[in-house]
C-alpha positions as CSV (number, residue, x, y, z in Angstrom):
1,X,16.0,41.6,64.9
2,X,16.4,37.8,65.2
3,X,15.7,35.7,62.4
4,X,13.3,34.2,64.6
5,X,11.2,37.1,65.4
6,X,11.0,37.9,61.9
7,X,9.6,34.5,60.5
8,X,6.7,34.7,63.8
9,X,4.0,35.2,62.0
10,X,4.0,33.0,59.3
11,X,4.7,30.0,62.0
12,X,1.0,29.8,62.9
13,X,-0.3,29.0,59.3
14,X,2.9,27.1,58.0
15,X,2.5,24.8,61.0
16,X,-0.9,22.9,60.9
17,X,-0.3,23.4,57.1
18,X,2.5,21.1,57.3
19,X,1.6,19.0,60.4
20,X,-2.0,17.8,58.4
21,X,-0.1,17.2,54.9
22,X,2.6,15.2,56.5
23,X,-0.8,13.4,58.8
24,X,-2.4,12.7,55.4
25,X,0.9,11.0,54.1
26,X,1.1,8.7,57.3
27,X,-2.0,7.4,57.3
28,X,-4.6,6.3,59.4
29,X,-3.0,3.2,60.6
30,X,0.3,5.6,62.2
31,X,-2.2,6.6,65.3
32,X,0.2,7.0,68.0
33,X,2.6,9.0,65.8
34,X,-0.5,11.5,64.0
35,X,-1.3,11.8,67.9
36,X,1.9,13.3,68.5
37,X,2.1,15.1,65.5
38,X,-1.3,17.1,66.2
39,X,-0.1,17.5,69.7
40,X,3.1,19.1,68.4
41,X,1.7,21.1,66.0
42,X,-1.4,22.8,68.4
43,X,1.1,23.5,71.3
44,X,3.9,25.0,68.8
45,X,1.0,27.3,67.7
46,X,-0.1,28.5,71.2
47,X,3.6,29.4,71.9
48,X,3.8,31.4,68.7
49,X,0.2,33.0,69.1
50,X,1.5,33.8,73.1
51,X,4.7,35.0,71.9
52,X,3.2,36.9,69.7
53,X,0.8,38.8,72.2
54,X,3.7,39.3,74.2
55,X,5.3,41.4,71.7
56,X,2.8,43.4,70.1
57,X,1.2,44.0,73.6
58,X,5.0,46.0,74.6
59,X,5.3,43.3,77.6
60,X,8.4,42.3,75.7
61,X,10.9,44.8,73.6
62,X,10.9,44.3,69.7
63,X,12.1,46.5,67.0
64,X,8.5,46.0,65.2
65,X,7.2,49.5,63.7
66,X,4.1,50.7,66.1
67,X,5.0,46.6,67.8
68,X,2.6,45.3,64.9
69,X,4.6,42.4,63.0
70,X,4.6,42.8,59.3
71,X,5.9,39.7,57.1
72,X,6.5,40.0,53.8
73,X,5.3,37.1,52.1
74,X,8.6,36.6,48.8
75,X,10.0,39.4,50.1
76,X,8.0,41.6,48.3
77,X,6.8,44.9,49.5
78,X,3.2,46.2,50.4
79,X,1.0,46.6,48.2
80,X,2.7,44.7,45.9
81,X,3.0,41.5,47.2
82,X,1.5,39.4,50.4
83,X,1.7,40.6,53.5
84,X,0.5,38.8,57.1
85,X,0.5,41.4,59.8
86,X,0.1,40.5,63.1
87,X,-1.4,43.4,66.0
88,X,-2.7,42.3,69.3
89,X,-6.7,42.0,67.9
90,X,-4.9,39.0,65.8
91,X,-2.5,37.7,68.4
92,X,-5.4,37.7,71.0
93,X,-7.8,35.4,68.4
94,X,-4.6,33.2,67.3
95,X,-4.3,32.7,71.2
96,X,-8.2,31.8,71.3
97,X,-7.8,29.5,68.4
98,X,-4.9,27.3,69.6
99,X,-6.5,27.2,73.2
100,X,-9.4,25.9,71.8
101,X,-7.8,23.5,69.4
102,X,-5.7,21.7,72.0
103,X,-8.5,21.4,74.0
104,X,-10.7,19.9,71.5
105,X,-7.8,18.0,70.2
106,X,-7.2,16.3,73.8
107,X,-11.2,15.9,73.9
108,X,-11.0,13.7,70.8
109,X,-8.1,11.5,72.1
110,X,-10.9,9.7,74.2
111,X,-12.7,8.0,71.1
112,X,-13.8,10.7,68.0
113,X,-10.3,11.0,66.5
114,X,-11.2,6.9,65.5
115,X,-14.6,7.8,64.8
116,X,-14.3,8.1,60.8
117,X,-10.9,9.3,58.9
118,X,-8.5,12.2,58.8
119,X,-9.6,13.5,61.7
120,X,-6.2,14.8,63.0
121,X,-5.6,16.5,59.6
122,X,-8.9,18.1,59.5
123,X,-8.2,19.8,62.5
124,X,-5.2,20.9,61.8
125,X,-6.6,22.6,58.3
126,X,-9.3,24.4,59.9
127,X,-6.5,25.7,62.9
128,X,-4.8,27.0,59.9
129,X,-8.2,28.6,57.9
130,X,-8.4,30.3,61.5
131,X,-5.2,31.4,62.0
132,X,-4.5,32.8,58.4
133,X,-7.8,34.5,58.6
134,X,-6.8,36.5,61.3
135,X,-3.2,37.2,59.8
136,X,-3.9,37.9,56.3
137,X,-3.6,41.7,55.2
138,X,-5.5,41.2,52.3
139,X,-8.8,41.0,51.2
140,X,-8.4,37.8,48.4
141,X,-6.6,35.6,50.9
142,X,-9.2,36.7,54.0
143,X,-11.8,34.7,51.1
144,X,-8.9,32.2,50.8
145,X,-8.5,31.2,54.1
146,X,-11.9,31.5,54.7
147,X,-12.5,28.7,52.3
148,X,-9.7,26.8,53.7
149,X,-11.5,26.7,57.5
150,X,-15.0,25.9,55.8
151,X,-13.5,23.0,53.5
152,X,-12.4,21.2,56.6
153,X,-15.1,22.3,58.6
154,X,-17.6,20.4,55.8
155,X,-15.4,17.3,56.7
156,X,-15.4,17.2,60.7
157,X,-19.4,18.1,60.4
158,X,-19.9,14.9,59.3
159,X,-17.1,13.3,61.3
160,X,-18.8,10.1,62.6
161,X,-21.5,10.1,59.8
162,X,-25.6,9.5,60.5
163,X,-28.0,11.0,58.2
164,X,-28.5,14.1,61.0
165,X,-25.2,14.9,60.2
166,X,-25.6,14.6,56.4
167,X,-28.9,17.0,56.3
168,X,-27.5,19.3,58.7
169,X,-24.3,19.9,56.9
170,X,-26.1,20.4,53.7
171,X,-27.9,23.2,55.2
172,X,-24.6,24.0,56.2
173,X,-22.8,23.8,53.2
174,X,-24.9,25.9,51.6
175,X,-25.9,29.1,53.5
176,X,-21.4,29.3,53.3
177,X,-21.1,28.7,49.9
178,X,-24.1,32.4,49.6
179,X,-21.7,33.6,51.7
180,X,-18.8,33.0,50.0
181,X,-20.1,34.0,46.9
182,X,-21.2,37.4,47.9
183,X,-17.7,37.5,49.9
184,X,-16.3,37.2,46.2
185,X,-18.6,39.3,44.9
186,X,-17.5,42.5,47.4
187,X,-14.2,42.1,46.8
188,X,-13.8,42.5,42.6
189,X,-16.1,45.2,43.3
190,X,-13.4,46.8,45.9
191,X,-10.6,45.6,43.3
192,X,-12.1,46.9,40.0
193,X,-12.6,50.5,41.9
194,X,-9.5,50.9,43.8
195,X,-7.1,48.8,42.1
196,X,-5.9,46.9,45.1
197,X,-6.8,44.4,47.6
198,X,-4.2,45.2,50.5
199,X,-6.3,46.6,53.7
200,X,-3.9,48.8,54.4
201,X,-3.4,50.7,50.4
202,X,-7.7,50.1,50.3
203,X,-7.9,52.4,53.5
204,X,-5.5,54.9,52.4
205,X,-6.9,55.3,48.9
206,X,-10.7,54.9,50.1
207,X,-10.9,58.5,51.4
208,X,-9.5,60.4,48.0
209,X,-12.5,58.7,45.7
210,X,-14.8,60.7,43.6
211,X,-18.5,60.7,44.1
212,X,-19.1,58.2,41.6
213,X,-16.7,55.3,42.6
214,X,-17.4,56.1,46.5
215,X,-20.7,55.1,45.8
216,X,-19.9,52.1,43.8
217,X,-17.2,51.7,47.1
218,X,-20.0,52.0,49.4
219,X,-22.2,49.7,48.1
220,X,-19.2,47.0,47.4
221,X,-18.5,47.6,51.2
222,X,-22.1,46.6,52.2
223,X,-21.7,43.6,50.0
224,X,-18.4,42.6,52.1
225,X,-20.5,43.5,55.7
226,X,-23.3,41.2,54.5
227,X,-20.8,38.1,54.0
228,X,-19.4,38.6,57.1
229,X,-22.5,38.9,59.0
230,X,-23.3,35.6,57.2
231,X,-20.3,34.2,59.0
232,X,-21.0,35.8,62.3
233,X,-24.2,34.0,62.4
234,X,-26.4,37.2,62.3
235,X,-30.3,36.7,62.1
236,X,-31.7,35.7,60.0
237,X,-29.5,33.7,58.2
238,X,-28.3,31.8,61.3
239,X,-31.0,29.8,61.5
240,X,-29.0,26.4,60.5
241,X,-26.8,27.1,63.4
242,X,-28.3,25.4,66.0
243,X,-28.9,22.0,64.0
244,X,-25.5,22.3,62.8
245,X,-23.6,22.3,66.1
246,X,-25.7,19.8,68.2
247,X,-25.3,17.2,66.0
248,X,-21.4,17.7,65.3
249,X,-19.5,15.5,67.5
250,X,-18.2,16.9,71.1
251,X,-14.7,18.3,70.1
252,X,-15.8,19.6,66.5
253,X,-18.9,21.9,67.8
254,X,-16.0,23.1,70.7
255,X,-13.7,24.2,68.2
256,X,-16.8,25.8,65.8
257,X,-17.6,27.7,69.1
258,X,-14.5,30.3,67.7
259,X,-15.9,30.3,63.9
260,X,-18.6,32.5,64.2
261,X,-16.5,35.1,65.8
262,X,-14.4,35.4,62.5
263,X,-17.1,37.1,61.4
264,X,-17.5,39.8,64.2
265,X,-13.3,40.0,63.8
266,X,-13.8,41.0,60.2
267,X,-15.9,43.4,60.6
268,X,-13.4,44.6,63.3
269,X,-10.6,44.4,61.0
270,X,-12.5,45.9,57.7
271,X,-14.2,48.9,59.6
272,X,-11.6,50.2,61.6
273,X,-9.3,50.7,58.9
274,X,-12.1,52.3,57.0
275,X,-12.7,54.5,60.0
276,X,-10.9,58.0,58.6
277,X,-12.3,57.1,54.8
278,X,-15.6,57.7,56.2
279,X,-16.7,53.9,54.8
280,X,-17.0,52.4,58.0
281,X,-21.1,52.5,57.9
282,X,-21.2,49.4,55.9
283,X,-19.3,47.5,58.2
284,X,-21.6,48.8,61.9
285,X,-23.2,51.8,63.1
286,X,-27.4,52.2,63.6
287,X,-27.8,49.0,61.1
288,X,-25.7,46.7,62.7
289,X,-26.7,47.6,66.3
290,X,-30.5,46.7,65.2
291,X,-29.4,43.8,63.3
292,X,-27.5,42.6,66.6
293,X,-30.8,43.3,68.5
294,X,-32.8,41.1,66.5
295,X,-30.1,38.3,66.1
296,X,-30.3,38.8,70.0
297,X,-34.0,38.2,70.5
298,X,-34.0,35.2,68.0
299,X,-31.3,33.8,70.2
300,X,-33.1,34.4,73.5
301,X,-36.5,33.1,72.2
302,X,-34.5,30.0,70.9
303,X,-32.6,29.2,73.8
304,X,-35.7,29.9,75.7
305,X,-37.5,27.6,73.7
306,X,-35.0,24.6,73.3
307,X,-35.1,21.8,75.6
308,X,-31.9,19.5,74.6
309,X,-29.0,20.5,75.6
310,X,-27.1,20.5,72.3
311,X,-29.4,22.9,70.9
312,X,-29.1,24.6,74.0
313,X,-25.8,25.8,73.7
314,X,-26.0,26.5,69.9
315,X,-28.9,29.3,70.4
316,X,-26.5,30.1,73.4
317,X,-23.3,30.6,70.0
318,X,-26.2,32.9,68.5
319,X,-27.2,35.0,71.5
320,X,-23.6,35.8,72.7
321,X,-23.0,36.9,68.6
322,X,-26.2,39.3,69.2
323,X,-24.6,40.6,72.1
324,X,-21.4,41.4,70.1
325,X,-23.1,42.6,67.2
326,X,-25.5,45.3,68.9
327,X,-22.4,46.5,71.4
328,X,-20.3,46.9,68.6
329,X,-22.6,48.9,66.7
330,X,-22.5,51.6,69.2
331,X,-20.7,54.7,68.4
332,X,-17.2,55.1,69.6
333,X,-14.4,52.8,70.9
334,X,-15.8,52.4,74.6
335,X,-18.1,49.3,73.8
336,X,-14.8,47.7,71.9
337,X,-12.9,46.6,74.8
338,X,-16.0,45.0,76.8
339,X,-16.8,43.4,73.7
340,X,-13.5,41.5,73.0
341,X,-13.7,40.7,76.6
342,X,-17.1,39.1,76.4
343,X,-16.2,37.5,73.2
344,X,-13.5,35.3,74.7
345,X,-15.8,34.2,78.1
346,X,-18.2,33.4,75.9
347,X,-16.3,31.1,73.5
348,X,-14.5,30.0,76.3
349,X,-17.6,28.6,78.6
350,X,-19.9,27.8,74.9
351,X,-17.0,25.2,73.7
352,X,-16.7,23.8,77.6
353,X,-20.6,23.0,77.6
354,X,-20.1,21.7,73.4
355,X,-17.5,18.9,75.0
356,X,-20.2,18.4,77.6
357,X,-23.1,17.5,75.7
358,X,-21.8,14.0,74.9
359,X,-21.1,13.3,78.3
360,X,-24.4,14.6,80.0
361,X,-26.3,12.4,77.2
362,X,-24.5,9.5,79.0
363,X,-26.8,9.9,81.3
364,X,-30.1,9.0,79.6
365,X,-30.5,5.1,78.6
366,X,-31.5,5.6,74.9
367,X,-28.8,8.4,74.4
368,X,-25.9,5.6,76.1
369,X,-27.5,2.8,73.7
370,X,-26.9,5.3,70.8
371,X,-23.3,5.7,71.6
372,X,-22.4,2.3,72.0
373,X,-24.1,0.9,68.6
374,X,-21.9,3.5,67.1
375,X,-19.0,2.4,68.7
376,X,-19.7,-0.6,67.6
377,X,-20.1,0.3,64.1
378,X,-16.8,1.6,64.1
379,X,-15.2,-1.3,65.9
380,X,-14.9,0.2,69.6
381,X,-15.4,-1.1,72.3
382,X,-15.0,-0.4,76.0
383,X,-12.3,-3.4,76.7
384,X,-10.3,-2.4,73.4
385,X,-10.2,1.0,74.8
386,X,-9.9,0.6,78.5
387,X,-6.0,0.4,78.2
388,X,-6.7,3.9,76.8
389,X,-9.2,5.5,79.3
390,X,-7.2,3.9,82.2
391,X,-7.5,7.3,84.2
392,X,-11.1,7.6,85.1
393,X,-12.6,10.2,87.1
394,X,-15.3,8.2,88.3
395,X,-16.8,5.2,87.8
396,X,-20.1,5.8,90.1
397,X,-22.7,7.9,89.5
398,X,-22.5,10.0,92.3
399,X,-18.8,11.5,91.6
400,X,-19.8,11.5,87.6
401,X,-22.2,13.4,88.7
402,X,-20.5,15.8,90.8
403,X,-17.8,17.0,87.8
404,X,-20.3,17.5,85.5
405,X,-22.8,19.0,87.6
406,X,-20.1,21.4,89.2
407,X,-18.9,21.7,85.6
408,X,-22.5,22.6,84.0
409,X,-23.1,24.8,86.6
410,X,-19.9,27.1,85.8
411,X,-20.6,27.1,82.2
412,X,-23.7,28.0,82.5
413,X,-23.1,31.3,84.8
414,X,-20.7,32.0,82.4
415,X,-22.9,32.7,79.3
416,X,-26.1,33.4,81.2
417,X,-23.7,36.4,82.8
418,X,-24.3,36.0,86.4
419,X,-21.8,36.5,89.3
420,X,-18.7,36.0,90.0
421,X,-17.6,34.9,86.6
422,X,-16.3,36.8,83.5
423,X,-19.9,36.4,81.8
424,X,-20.8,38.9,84.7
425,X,-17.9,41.2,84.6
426,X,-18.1,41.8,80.6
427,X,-22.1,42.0,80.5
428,X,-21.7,44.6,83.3
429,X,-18.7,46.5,81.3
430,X,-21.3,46.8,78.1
431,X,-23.9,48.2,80.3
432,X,-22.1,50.8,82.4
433,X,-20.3,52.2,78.9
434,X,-23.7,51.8,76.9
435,X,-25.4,54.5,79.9
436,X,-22.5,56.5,79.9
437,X,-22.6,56.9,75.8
438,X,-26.4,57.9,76.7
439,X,-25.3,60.8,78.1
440,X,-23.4,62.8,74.9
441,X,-23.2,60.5,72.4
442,X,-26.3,57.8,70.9
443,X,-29.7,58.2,71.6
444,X,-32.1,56.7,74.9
445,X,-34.2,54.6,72.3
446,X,-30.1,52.6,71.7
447,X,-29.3,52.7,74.8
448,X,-32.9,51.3,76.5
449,X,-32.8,48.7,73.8
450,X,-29.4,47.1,74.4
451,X,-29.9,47.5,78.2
452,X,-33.7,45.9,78.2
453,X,-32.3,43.0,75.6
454,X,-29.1,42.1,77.4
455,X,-31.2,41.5,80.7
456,X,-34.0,39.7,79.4
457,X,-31.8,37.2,77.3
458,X,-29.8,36.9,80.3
459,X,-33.1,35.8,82.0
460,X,-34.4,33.6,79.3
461,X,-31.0,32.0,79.6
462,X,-31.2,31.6,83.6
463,X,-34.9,29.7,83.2
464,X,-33.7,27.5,80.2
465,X,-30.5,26.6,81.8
466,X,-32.0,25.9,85.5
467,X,-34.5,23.8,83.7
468,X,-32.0,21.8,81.7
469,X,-30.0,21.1,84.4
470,X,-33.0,20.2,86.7
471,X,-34.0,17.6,84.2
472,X,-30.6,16.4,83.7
473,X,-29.6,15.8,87.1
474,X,-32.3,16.2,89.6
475,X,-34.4,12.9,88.0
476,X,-33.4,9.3,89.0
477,X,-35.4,7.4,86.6
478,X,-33.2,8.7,83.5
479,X,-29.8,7.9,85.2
480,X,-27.3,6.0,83.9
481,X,-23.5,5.1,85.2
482,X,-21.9,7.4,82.9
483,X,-18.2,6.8,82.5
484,X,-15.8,9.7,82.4
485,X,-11.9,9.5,81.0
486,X,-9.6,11.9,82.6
487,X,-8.8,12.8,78.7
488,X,-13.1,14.1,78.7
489,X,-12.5,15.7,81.9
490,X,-9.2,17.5,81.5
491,X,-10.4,19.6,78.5
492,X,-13.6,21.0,80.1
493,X,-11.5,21.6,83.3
494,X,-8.9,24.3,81.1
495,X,-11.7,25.8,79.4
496,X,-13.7,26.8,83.0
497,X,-10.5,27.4,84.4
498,X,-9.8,30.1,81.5
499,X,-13.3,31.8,82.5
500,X,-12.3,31.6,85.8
501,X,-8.8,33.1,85.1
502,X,-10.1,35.9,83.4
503,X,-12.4,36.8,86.2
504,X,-10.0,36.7,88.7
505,X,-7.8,39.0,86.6
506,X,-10.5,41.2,85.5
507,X,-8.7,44.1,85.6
508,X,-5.4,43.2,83.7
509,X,-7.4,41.5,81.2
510,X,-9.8,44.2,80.4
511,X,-6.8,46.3,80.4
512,X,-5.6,44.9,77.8
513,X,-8.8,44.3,75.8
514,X,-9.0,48.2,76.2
515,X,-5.6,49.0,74.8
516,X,-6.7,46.7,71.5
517,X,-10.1,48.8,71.4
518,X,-7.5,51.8,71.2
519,X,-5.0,50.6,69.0
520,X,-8.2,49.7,66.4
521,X,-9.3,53.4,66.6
522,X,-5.9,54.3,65.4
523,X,-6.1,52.6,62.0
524,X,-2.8,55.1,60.6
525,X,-0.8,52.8,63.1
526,X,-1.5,49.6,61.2
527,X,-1.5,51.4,57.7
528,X,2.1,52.9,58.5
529,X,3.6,49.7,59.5
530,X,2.7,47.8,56.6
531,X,3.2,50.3,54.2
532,X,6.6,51.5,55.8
533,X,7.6,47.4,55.7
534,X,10.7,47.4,53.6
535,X,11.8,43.6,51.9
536,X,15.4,42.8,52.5
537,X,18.0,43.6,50.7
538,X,19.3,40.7,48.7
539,X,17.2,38.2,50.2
540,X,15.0,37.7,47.0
């Protein structure tokens, strides 16, 4: 194996790790250059994530044991020492990440990376909080990189300051830090019972406990499904959410769009390599599915109640993590694959209406005044940064109009799951499996429950949606001449096209969020390959 190959997965933390120190050295005043650096650094990590998915998905031949990538962090051998390992579950969400980052990233370039300091590096710290999340084999750094993403996500919350931002990201702030704590908390509980925090040694000695430290297990697992339900946004401690996002700018709610689903990935992760220990209760089953239920109503009654558009999409961020929580509850692996599908429209079409909120608020007089006293707080102004936005898409209302109508209405089919898009096609995937599992395997009170939610916060999305947009763009007296930069357009334009991608090529796609589904109910495969990692010989 290449020395290349070998050295993949650590690329994707080692890279914004290096790109936002060497940004923080430069300065401020080294623009252009921190520009190109970020740049650098977000499309060097899609490469890696889509090499990556490449290989452990068998489309290209690798001598990896079971095609999972195990690195051996100074050369030291499970369980000893660190280990990243990288499947397709975590080369799919490194893909997501870096997608999402560039996008935001190229969003930014149009005035919000000048909008305070450190932007750039901030960005780059979170992309690697995300990525090592994913990656990590063990339980202390998953609370390490955790911390890392949430550090710089305190920092890009109140990116552009205003004292909405500042209450906001206290809330914020704090509901993490509980989080965190009881994150901590599960794991020297796991620690001081099995002597180890490696996933893969945890699963393998989990099963051979003795009635008194499986209980102590149990209850230290429950503790661990908590925290990450805290950071999945589950009801009803994601009631900060919707604040938190509106009033972040543009490109820092887009990229938060992905955080909340490294919650639902852990308890992906944790569970299925629980699954033969017969721990994996604390981490989904019946709970889970009626904690997803109610995170599901909260979401639908909020985006049913919410009028601005900001908010809008945030209750949107809670309803589609309802949706995930409840299917993945369900007995079985069939609800996995729809899921992970789902999960990616849904980030995909949330972050695209996130980078629109900014630019639909154009529209309104008071909303246009707002942005341009805070331009000129910040010394912007439209002929300093005309040489800048010197590709427009359109200066008249009319064609303005037409992206970001055309634009809002694609989103918003997206995540209220209406046809043709890839908020239909997963929606539909979780129902059919959800009535086939009525027939052998849960319950008609599950299966009526998911089925009866699903549609009617699909509904509560379609009125509050129609309504927003009717407002928006169906009433003269609010218009404005909104100004669009092909730099605001460009990003909404890959996101959308990514929801339509996946649409078109339902069936590949779902394919291969199937094989994942599989690969997670077969958690020996990920235990032998790190386990069976050997260091090199000499190399120390």
């Amino acid at each position: 194996m290449s020395s290349f190959l070998m050295h993949l997965p650590i690329l994707p933390i080692i890279i914004p790790l290096f790109a936002g120190g060497l940004m923080i050295l430069l300065k401020e005043k080294r623009r252009k250059l921190n520009t190109f650096i970020s740049f650098a650094s977000v499309l060097a990590q899609l490469a890696v994530a889509v090499e990556l998915l490449l290989y452990t998905s068998s489309f290209l031949e690798v001598e990896w044991t079971n095609n999972i990538a195990v690195y051996l962090l100074g050369n030291w051998q499970a369980p000893i020492g660190i280990v990243l390992v990288a499947d397709q579950l975590a080369a799919l969400m490194l893909c997501l990440t870096a997608f999402l980052g560039l996008t935001s990233l190229s969003f930014s370039t149009a005035l919000w990376n000048r909008v305070g300091i450190h932007f750039y590096p901030l960005l780059q710290f979170i992309l690697m909080g995300l990525n090592g999340a994913f990656l990590t084999g063990d339980l202390f750094n998953l609370f390490v990189f955790f911390e890392v993403f949430l550090a710089a996500s305190y920092g890009l919350l109140l990116h552009g300051s205003g004292s909405q931002r500042v209450s906001s990201g206290m809330l914020y702030i704090t509901i993490n830090m509980v989080g965190a704590s009881l994150l901590l908390i599960g794991i020297s509980m796991i620690y001081s019972i099995t002597g180890t925090l490696n996933f893969a040694e945890i699963a393998a000695k989990a099963g051979a406990l003795d009635a008194e430290d499986r209980l102590l297990f149990e209850t230290a697992c429950s503790i661990l499904g908590v925290a990450f339900l805290i950071k999945a946004a589950a009801w009803p401690l994601n009631f900060w959410l919707a604040n938190a996002y509106a009033v972040a700018s543009a490109p820092v709610a887009a990229m938060f769009a992905v955080m909340t689903k490294v919650g639902i990935y852990a308890l992906l992760r944790v569970g299925s390599l629980l699954l033969p220990s017969g721990a994996p209760a604390a981490f989904g089953g019946e709970w889970m599915f009626f904690i997803g239920i109610a995170t599901l109503a909260f979401g639908a009654l909020g985006v049913l109640a919410e009028k601005q558009i900001g908010r809008l999409v945030g209750y949107s961020v809670i309803l589609s993590s309802g949706v995930l929580l409840s299917a993945l509850g369900m007995p079985g692996v069939s609800m996995t694959g729809p899921s992970l599908y789902y999960l990616v429209s849904s980030v995909l079409a949330s972050s695209a209406l996130f980078l629109m909120v900014e630019l639909i608020n154009r529209i309104d007089h008071y909303e246009s005044a707002l942005l341009s006293v805070s331009m000129e707080a910040f010394g912007l102004n439209e002929e300093e940064d005309s040489d800048n936005n010197a590709q427009v898409i359109g200066f008249t209302v009319p064609s303005a109009f037409a992206f970001l109508g055309i634009a809002y209405i694609i989103a918003a089919l997206v995540i209220i799951g209406l046809p043709p898009l890839s908020g239909f096609i997963g929606k539909i995937a979780l129902l059919s499996n959800v009535l086939k599992l009525n027939n052998y395997e849960i319950s008609a009170i599950h299966t009526w429950l998911l089925l009866s939610f699903l549609i009617l916060s699909g509904l509560a999305a379609l009125i509050s949606y129609m309504r927003t947009g009717m407002l928006t763009f169906w009433v003269p007296e609010r218009v404005n001449r909104p100004k669009l930069s092909f730099r605001e357009a460009a990003p909404i334009v890959l996101l959308l096209s990514g929801c339509v991608l996946i649409s078109i090529f339902a069936n590949p796609v779902m394919e291969l969020m199937n094989n994942i589904a599989l690969s997670l109910d077969e958690p020996f495969l990920y235990i032998h390959a790190v386990m069976q990692q050997q260091a090199l010989q000499g190399a120390h």
